[in-house]
Every structure is written in structure tokens, then in C-alpha cells.
N, C-alpha and C positions, 0 to 999 in steps of 0.2 A: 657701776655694776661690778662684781666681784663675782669671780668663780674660781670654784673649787673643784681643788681635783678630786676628785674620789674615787678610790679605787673600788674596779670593777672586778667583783668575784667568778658573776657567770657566766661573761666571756674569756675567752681566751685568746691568745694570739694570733695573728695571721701566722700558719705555716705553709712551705716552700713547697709544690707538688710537682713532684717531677714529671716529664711531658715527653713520652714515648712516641705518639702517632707519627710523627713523620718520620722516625726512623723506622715504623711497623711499614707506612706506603712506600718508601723508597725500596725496603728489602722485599713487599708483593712486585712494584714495578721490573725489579732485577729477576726477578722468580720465573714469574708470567714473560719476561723477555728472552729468558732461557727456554722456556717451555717452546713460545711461539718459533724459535729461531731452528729448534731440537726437530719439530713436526715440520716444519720447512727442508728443512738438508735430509728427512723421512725420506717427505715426498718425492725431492730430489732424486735419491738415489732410487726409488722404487719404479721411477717413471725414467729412470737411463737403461738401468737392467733389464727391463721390461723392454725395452725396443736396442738392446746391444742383439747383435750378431754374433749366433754361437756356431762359428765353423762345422765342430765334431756333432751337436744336431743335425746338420744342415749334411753332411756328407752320410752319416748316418742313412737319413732319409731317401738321399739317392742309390745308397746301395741297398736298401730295402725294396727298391722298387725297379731291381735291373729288369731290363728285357733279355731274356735270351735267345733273342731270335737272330739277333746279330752279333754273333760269338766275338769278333774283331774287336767290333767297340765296346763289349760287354769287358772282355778283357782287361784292354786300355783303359775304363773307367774304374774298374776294379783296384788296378793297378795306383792309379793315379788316388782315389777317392781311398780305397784300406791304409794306406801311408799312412794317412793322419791317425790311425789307430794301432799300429807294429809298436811305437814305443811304449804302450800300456805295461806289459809285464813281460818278462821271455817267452811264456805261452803265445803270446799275440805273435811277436816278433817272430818263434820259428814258425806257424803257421802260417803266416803270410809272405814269408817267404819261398817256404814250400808250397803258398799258391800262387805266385810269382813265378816259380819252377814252372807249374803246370801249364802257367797260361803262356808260358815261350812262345809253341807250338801256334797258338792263335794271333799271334803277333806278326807282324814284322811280313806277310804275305801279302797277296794281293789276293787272292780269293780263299776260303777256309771253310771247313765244314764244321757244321754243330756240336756243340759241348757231348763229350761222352759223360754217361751217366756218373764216372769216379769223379770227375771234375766238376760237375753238377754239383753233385752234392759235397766236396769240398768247398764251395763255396758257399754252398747255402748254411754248411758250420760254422764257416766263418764269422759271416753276417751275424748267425745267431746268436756268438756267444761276445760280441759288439755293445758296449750299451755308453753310453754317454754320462 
């Protein structure tokens, strides 16, 4: 038996095709692993914030809610709790100073009588113009 070569017109060669997909899944897996990682350190942070302790709210709210009917301790709280708010601007600073002037008189006694109305409402400016 004898064969012959004969050359073939209508096919053609095997040619070389180049092979992408695993470079396509490795660069989805890096993707989706930045995504997942990105919506984790999200979470993270939104669930610390959310339960951090924010002092100047938190003083805020007691000075929002003084009683006046115990002018001594009304004072002292004032005193103690506005601090955290004097360094905001020179406006805070001279004002809370000068109600640190005012509330002298209610300090430092053993018995005191009720806020005059100019001191009253010195503080209640205070408070007001307070925000966090």
C-alpha cells in the first residue's frame, strides 16, 4: 500500500488561540475581594461611630435640661459642663466667662437663694446659642 500526499486546499492550518479566562477570573476574584473587604471596614466603621461617646452631645443635653431650683448645684454644673464649650470661638469664651462671673455669688456658700432673673436668663443665652 502506497499513500500519497495530497495536498489539501480546503482546510487550513491549525491556528494558535489565545486563552484569556483565567486571567478574566483571577482579575473578578481580586475585584469582588476588594468590594467584599471595602463593605466590611464600611460596616466597621459605621457600627463604632454609632456607639462612640460624644462628650459635647452629652454635656449639651445636661445643660439643656438644668433645674433651677437648686441654684448651687445649678451653678456648679454649669460651671463644670459649659467648659467643654468656652473654646469654640471668643464669643463662647467671653460669655462663659462672664457667666462664671455671675454664678460666683452662688457658689462657694452653704445656703443661697434663687437665680435672679439677669442670671436666668444669662444662662439660658448661653445654652442657646451652644450646638454640638
Amino acid at each position: 500500500m502506497q499513500t500519497k500526499d495530497i495536498p489539501l486546499h480546503d482546510i487550513k492550518p491549525l491556528i494558535e488561540i489565545q486563552e484569556y479566562s483565567l486571567y478574566y477570573f483571577i482579575a473578578l476574584v481580586v475585584v469582588v475581594t476588594v468590594v467584599v473587604f471595602a463593605i466590611i471596614y464600611l460596616i466597621y466603621n459605621y457600627i463604632k461611630n454609632k456607639n462612640s461617646f460624644n462628650l459635647r452631645a452629652e454635656h449639651l443635653k445636661y445643660l439643656k435640661k438644668l433645674d433651677f431650683s437648686d441654684a448651687k448645684q445649678t451653678a456648679y454644673d454649669i460651671t463644670n459642663y459649659g467648659a467643654t464649650f468656652a473654646a469654640d470661638s471668643e464669643q463662647h469664651q467671653r460669655k462663659y466667662e462672664n457667666l462664671v462671673e455671675q454664678l460666683e455669688s452662688y457658689k462657694y456658700k452653704k445656703s443661697v437663694e434663687d437665680f435672679d432673673v439677669q442670671t436666668k436668663q444669662s444662662i439660658e443665652n448661653y445654652v442657646g446659642m451652644l450646638d454640638v
